[in-house]
DSSP file (Angstrom, degrees, kcal/mol; ACC not computed):
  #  RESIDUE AA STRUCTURE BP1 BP2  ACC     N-H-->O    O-->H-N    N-H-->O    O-->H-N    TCO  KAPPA ALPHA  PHI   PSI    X-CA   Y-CA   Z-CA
    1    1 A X              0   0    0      0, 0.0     2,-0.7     0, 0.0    62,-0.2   0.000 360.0 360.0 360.0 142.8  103.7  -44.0   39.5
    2    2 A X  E     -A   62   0A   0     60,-2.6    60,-1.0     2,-0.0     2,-0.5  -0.894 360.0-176.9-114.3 124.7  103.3  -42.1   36.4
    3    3 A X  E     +A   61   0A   0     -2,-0.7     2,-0.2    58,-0.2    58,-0.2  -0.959  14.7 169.9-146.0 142.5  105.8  -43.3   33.9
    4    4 A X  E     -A   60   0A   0     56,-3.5    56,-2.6    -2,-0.5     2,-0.3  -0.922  26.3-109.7-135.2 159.2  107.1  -42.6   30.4
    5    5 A X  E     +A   59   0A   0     54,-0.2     2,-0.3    -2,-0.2    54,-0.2  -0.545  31.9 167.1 -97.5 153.2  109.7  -43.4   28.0
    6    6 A X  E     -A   58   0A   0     52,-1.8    52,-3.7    -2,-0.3     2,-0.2  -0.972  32.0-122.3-160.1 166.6  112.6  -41.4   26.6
    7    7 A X  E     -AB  57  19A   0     12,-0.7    12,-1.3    -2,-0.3     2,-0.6  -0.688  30.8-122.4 -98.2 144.1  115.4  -41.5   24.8
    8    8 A X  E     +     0   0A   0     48,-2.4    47,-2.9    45,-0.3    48,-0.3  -0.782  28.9 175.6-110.4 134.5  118.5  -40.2   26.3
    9    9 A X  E     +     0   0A   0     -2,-0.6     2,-0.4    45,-0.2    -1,-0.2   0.759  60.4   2.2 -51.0 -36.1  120.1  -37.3   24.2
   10   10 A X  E     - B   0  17A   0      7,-1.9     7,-1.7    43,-0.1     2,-0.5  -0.904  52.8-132.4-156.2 162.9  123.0  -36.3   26.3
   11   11 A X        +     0   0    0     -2,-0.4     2,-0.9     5,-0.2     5,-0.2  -0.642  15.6 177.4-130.8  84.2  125.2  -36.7   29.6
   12   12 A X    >   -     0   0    0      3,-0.5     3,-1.1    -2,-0.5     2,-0.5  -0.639  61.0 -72.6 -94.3  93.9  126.1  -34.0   31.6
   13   13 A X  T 3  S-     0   0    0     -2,-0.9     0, 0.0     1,-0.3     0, 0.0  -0.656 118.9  -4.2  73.3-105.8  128.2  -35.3   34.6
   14   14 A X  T 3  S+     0   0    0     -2,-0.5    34,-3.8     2,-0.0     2,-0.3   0.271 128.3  55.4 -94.9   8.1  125.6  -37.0   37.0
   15   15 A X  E <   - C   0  47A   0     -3,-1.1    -3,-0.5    32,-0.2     2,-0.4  -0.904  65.3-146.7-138.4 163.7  122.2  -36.2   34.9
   16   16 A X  E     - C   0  46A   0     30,-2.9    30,-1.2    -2,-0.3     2,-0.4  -0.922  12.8-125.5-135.2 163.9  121.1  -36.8   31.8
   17   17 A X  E     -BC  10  45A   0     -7,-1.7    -7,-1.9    -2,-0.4     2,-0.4  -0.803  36.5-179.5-106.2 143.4  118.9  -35.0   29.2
   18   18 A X  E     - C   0  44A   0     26,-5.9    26,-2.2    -2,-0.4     2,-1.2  -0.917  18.3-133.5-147.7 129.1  116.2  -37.2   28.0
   19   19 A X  E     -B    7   0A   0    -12,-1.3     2,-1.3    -2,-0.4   -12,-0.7  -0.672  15.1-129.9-115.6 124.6  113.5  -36.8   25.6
   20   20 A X        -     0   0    0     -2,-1.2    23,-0.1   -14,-0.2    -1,-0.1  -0.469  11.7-145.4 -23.0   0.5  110.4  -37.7   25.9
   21   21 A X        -     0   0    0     -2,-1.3   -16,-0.1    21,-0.2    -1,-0.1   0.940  45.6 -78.2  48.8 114.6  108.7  -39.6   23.4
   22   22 A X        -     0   0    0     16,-0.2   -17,-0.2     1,-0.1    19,-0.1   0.166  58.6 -97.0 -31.5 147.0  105.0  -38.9   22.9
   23   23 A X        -     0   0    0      1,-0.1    -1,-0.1   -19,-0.1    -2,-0.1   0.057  10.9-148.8 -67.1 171.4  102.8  -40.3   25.3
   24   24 A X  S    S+     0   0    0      1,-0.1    -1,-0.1     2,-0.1    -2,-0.1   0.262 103.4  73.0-122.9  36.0  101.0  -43.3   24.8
   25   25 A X  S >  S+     0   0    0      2,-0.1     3,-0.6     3,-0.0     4,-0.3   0.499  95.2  60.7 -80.9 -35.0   98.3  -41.6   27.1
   26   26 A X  T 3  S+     0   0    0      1,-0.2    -2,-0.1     2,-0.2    -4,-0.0   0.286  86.9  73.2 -89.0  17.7   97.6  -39.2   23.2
   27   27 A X  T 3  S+     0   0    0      1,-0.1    -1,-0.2    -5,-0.0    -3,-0.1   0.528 108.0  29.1 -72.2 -11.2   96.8  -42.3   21.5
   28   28 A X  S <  S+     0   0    0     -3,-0.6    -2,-0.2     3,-0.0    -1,-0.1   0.579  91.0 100.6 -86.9 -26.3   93.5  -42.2   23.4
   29   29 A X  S >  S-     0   0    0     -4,-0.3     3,-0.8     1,-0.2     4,-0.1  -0.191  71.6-139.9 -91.8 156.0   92.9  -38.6   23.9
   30   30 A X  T 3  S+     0   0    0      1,-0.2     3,-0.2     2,-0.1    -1,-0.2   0.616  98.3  64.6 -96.0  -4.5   90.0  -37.5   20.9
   31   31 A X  T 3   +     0   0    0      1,-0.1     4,-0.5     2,-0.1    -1,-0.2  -0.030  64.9 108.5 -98.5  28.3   92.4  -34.2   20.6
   32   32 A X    <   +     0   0    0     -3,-0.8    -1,-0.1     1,-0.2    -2,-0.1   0.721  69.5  53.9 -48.6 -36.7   95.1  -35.7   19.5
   33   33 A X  S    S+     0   0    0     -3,-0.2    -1,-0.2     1,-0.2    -2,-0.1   0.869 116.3  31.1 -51.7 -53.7   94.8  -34.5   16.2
   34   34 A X  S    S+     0   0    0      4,-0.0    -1,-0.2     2,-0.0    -2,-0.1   0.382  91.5 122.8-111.6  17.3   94.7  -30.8   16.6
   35   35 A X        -     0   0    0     -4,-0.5     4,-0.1     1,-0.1    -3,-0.0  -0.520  49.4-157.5 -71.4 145.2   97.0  -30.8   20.1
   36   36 A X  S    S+     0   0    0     -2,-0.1     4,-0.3     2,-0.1     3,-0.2   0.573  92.0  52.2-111.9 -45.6   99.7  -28.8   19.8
   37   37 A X  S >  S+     0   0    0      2,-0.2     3,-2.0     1,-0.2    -5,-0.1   0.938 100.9  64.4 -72.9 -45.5  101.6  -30.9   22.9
   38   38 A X  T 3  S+     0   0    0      1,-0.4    -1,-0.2    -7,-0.1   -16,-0.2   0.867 101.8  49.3 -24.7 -50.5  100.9  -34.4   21.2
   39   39 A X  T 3  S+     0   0    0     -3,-0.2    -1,-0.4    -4,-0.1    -2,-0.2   0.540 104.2  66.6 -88.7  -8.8  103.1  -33.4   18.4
   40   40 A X    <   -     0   0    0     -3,-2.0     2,-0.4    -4,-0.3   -18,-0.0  -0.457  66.9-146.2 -84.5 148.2  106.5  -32.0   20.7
   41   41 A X        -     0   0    0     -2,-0.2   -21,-0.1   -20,-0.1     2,-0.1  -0.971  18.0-123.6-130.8 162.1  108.3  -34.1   22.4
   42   42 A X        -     0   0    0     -2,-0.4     2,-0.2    -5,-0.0   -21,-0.2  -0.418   3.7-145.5-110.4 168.7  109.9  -32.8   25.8
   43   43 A X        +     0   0    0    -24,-0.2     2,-0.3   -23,-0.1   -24,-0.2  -0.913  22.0 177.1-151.7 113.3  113.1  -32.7   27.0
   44   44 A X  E     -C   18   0A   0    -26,-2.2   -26,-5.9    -2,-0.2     2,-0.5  -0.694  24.7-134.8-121.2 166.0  113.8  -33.3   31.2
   45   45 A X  E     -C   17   0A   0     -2,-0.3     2,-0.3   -28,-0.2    89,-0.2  -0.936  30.4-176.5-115.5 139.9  117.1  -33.5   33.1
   46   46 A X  E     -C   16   0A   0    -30,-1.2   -30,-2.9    -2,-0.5    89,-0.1  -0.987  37.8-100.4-149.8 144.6  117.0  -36.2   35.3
   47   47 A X  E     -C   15   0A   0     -2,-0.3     2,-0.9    87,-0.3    89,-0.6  -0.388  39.6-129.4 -72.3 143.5  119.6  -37.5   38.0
   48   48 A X        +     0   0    0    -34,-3.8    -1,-0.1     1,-0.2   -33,-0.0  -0.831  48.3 156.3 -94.5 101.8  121.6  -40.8   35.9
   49   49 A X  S    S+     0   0    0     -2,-0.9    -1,-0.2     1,-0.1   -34,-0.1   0.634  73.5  43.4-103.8 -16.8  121.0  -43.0   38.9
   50   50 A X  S    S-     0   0    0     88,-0.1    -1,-0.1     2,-0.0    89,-0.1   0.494 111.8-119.5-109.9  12.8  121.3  -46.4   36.4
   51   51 A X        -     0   0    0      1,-0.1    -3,-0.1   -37,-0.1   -36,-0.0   0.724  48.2-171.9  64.3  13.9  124.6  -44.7   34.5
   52   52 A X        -     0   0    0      1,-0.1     2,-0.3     4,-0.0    -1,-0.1  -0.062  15.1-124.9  -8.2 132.1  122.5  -44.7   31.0
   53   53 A X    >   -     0   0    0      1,-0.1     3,-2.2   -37,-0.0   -45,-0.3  -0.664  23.9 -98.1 -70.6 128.2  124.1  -43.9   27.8
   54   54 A X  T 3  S+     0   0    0     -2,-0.3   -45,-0.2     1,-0.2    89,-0.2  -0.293 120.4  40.9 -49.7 135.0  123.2  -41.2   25.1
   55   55 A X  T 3  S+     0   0    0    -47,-2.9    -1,-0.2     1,-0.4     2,-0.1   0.311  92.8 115.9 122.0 -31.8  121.5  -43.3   22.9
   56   56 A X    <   -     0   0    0     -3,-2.2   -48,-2.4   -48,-0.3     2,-0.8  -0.413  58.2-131.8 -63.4 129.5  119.6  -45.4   25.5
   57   57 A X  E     +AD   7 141A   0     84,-1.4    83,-3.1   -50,-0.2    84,-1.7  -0.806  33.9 176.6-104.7 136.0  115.7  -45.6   26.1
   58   58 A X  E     -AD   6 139A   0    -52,-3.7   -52,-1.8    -2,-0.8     2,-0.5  -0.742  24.9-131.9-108.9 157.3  115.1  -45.3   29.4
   59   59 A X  E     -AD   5 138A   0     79,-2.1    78,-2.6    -2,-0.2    79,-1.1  -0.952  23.5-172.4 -97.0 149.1  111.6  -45.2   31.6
   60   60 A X  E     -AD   4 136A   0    -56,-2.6   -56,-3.5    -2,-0.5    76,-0.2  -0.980   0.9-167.6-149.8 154.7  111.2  -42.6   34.0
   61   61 A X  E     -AD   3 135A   0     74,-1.6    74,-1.4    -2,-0.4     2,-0.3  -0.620  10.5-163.2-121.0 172.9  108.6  -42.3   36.5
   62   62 A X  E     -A    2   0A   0    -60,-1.0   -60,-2.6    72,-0.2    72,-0.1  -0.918  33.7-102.8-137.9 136.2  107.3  -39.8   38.8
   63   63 A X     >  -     0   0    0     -2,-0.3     4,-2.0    68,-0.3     5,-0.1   0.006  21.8-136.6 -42.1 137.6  105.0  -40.4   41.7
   64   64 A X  H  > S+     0   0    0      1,-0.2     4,-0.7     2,-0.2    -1,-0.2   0.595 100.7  58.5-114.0  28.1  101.5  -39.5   41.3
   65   65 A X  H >> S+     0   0    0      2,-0.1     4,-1.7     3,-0.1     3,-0.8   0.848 112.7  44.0 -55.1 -65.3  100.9  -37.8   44.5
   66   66 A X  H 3> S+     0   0    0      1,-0.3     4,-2.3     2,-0.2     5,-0.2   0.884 115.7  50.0 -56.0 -42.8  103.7  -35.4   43.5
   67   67 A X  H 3X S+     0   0    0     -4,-2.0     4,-0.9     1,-0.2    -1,-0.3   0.744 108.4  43.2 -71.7 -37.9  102.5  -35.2   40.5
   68   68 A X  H <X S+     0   0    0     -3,-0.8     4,-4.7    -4,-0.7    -1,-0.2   0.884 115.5  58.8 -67.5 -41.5   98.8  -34.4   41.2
   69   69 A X  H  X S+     0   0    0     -4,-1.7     4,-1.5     1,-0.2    -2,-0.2   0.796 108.9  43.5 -35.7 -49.2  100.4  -31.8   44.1
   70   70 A X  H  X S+     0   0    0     -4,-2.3     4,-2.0    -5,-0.3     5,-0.5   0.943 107.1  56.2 -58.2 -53.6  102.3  -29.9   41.7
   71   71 A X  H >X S+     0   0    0     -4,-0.9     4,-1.6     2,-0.3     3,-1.2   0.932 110.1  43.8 -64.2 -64.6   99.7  -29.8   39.3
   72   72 A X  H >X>S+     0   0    0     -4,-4.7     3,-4.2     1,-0.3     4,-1.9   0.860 117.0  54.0 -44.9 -69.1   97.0  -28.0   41.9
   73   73 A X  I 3X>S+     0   0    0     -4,-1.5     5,-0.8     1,-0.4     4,-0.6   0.611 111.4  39.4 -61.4 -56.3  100.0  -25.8   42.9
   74   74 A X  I <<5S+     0   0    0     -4,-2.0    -1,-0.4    -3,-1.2    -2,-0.2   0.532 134.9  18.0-101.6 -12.9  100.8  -24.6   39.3
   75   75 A X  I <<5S+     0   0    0     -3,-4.2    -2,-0.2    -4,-1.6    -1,-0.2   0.924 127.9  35.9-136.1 -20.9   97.4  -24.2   38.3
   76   76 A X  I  X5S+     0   0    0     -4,-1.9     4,-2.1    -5,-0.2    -3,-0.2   0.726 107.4  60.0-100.8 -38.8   94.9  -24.0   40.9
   77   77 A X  I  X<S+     0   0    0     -5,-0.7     4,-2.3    -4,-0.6     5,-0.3   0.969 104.8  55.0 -69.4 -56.8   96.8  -22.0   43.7
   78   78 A X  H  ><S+     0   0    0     -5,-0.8     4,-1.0     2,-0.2     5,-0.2   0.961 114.9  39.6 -45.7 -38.5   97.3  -18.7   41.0
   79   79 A X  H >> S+     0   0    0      1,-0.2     3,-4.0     2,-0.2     4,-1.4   0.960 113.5  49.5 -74.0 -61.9   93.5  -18.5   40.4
   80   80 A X  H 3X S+     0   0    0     -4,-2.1     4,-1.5     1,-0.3    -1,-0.2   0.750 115.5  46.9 -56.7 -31.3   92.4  -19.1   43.8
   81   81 A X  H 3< S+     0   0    0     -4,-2.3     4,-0.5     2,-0.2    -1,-0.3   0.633 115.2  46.0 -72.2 -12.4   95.1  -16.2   44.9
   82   82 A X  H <X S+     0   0    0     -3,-4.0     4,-2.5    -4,-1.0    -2,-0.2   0.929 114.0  51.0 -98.6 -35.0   93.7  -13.9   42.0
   83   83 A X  H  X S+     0   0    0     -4,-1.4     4,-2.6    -5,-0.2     5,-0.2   0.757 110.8  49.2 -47.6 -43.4   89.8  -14.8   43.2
   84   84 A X  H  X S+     0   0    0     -4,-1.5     4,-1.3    -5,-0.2    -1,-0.2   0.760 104.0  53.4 -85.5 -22.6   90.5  -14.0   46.5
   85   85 A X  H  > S+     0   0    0     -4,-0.5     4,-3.2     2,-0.2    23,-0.3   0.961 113.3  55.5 -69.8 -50.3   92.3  -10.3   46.0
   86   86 A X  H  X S+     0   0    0     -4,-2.5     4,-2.2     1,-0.3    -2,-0.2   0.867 108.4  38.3 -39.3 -75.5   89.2   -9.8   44.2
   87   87 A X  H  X S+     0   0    0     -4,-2.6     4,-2.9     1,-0.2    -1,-0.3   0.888 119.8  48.9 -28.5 -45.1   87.0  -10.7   47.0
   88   88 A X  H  X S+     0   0    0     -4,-1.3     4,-1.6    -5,-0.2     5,-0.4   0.999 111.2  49.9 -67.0 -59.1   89.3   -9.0   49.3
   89   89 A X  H  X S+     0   0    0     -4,-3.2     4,-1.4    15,-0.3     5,-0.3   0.880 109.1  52.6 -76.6 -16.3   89.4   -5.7   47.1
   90   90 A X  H >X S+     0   0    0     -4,-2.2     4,-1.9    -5,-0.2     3,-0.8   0.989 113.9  42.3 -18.6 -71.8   85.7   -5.6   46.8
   91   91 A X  H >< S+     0   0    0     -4,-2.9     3,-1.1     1,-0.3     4,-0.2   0.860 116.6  51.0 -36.8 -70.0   85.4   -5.8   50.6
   92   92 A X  H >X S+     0   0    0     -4,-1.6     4,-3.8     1,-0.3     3,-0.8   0.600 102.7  55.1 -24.0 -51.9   88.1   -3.4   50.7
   93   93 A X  H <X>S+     0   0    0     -4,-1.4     5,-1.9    -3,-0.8     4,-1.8   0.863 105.7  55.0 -84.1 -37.3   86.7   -0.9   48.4
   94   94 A X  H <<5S+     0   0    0     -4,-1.9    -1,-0.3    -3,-1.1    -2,-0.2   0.704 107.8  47.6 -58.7 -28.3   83.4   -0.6   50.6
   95   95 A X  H <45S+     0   0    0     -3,-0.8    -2,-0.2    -4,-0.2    -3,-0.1   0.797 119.4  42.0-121.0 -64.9   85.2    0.2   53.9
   96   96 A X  H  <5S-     0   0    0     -4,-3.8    -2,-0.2     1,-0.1    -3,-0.2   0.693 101.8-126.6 -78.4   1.1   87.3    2.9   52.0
   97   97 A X  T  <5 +     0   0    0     -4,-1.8     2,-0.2     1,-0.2    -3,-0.2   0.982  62.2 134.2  77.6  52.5   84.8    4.4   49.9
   98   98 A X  S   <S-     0   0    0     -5,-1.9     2,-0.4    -6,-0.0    -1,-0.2  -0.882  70.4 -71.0-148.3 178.5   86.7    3.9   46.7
   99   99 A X     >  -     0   0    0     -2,-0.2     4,-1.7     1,-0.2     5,-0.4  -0.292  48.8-154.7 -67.5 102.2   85.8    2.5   42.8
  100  100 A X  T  4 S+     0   0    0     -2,-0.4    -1,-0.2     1,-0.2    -7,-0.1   0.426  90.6  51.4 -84.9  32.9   85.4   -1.2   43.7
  101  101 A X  T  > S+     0   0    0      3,-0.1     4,-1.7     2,-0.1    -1,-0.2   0.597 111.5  46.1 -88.8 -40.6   86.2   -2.5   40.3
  102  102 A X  H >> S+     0   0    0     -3,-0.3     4,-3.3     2,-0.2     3,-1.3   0.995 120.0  43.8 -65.4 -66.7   89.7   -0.3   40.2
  103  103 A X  H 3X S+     0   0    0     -4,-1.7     4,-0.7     1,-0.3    -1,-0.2   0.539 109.1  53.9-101.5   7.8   90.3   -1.7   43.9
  104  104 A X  H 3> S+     0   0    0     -5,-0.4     4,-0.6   -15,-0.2   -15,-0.3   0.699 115.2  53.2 -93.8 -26.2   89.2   -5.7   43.1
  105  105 A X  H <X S+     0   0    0     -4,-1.7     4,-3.1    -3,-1.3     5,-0.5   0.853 110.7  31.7 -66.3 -46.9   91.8   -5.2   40.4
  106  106 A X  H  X S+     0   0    0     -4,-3.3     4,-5.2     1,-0.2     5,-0.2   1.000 123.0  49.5 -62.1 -32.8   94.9   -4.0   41.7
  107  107 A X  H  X S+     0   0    0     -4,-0.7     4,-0.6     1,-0.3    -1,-0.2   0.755 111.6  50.7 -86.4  -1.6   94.4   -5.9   45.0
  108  108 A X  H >X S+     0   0    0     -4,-0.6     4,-1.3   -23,-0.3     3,-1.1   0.904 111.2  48.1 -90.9 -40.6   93.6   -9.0   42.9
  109  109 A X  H >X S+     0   0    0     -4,-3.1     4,-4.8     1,-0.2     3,-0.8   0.987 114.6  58.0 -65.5 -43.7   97.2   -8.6   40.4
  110  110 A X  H 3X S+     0   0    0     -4,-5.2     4,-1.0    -5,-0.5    -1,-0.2   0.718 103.2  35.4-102.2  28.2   98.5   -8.3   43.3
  111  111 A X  H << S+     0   0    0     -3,-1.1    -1,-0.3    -4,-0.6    -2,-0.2   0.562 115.9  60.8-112.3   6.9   97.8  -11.0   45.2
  112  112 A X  H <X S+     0   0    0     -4,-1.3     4,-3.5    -3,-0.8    -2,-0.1   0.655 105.6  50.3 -27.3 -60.6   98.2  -13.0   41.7
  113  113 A X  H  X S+     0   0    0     -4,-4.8     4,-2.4    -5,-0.4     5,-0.2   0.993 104.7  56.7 -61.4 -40.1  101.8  -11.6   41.7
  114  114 A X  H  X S+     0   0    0     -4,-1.0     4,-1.4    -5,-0.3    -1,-0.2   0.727 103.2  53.9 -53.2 -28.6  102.3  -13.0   45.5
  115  115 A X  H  > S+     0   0    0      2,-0.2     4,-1.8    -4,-0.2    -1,-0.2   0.973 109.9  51.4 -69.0 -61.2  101.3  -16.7   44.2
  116  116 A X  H >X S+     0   0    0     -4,-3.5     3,-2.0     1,-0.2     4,-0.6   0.902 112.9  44.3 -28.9 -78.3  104.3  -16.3   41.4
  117  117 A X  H >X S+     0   0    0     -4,-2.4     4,-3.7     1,-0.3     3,-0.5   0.741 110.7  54.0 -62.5 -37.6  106.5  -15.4   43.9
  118  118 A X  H 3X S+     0   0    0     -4,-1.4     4,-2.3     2,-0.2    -1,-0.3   0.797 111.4  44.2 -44.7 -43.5  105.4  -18.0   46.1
  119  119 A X  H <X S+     0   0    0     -3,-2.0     4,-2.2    -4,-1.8    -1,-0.2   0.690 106.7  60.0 -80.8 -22.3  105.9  -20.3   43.8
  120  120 A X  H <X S+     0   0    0     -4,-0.6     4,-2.4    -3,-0.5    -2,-0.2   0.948 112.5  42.0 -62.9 -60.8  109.3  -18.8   42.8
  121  121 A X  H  X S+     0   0    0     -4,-3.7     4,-2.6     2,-0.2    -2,-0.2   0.833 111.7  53.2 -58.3 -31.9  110.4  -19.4   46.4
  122  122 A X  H >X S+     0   0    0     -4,-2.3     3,-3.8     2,-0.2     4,-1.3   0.970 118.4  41.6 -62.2 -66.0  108.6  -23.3   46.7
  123  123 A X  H 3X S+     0   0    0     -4,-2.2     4,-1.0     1,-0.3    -2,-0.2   0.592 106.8  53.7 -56.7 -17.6  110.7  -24.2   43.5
  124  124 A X  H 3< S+     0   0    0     -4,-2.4    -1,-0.3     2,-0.1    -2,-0.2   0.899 121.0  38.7 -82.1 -24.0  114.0  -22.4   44.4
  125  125 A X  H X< S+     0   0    0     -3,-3.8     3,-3.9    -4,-2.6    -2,-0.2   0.991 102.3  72.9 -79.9 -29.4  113.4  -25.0   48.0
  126  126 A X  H >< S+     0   0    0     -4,-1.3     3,-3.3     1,-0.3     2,-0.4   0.824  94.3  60.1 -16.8 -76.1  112.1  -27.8   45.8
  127  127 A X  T 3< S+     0   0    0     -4,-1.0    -1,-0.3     1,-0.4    -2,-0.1   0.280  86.7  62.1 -46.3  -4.8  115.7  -28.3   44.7
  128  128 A X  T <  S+     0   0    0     -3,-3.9    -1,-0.4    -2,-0.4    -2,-0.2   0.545 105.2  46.8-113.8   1.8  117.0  -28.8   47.0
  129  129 A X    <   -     0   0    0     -3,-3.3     3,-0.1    -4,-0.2     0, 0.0  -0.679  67.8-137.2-101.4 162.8  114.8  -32.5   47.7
  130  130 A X  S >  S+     0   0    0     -2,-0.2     3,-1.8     1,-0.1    -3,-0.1   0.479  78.2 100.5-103.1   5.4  114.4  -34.9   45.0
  131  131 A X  T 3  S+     0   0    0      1,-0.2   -68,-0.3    -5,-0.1    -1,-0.1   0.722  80.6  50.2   3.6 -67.5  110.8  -35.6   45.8
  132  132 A X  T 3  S+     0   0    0     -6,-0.2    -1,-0.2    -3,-0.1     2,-0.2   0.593  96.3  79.0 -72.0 -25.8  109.5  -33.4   43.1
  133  133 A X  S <  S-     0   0    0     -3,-1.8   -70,-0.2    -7,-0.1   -87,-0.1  -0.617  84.2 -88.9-119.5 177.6  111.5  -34.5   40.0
  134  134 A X        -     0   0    0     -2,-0.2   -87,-0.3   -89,-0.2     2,-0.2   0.098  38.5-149.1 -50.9 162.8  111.4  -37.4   37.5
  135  135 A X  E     -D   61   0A   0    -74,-1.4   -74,-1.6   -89,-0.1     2,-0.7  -0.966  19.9-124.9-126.0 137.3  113.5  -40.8   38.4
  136  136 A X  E     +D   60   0A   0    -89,-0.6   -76,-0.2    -2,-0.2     3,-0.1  -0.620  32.6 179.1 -82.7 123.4  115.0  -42.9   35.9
  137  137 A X  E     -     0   0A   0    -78,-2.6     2,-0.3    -2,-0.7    -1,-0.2   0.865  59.1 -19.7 -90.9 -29.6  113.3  -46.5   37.0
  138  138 A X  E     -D   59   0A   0    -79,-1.1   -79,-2.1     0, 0.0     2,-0.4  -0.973  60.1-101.4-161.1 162.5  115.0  -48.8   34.2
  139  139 A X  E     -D   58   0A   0     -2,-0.3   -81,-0.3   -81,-0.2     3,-0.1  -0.944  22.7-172.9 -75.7 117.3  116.7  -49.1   30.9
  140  140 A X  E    S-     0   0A   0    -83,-3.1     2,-0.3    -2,-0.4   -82,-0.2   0.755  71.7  -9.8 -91.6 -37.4  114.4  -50.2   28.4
  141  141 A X  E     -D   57   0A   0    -84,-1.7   -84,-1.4     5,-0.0    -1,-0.4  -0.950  60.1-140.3-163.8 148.6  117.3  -50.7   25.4
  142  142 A X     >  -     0   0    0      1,-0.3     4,-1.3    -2,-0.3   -86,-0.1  -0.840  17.6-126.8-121.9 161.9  120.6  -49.8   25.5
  143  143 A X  T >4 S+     0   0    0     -2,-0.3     3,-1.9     1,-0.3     2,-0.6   0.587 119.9  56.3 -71.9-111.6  122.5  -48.1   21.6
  144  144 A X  T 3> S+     0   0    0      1,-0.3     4,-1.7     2,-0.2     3,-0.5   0.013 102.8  42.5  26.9 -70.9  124.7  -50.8   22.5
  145  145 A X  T 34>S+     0   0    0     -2,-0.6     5,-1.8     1,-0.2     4,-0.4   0.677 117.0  50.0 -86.1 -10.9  122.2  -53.6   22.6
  146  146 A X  T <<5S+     0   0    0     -3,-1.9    -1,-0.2    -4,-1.3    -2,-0.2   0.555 100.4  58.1 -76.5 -13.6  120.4  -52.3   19.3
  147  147 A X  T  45S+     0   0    0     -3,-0.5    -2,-0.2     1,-0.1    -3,-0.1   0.816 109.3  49.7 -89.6 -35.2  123.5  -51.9   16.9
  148  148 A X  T  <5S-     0   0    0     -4,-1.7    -2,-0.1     1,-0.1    -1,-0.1   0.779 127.7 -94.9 -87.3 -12.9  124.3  -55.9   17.6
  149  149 A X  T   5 +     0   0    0     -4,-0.4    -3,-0.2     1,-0.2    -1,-0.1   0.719  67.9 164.1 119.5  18.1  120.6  -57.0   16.8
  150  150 A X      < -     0   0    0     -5,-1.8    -1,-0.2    -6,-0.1     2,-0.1  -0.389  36.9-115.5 -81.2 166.3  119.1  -57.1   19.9
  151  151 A X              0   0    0      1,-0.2    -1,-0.1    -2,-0.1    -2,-0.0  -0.490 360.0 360.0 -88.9 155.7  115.9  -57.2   21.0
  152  152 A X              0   0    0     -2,-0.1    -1,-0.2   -11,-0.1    -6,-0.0   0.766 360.0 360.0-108.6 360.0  114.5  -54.6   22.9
């Protein structure tokens, strides 16, 4: 499990918005300095499975099979679809007799655009499992238990 802490900002009915904290994975990293991501901190909606309070630091984790899965999917599955229209409009462009640079482009945006869409369609089914998204595993501190002096 890949898990990080956040705070949560807000409570909308059964989820909460919670933001992320820098990672303690960029205290290592040797670009920390001049990373752009380091310095943001994120903000996920996550089902409130433990009832958490605004104000609360929470962990939440995500599996890292899902996590690595996504990852190929969002970053490796568009190139390999824009690499392969190429190939294809090469081929393509030999068989019709036509400019093969003009026809390794088009056929390559559009089998680029076909990965998007693809990807539109996995994330609209995605939603409808919770597999894919974050889980709140624990309470680390409650506002509660820091306004009396508590430890966290």
């Amino acid at each position: 499990m890949i898990s990080e802490q956040g705070i949560v900002e807000e409570i909308r009915k059964n989820t909460a918005i919670i933001k992320v904290v820098r990672s303690s994975s960029c205290k290592h990293c040797a670009e920390k300095d001049s990373c752009s991501v380091a310095e943001r901190n994120m903000l996920i909606e996550v089902k409130n499975s433990l009832n958490a309070k605004e104000g609360d630091m929470i962990e939440v984790s995500v599996p890292e099979g899902t996590f690595v899965k996504l990852s190929l999917m969002v970053y490796i599955f568009p190139v390999a679809a824009l690499m392969a229209g190429a190939f294809l409009g090469n081929f393509l462009s030999m068989l019709f007799n036509t400019d093969p640079s003009a026809t390794a482009a088009i056929t390559a945006a559009i089998f680029l655009a076909a990965s998007f869409l693809c990807l539109k369609v996995f994330d609209k089914k995605k939603a409808t499992g919770d597999k894919y998204y974050p889980r709140m595993t624990r309470i680390v501190s409650s506002e509660k238990n820091l306004q009396s002096g508590g430890s966290i």
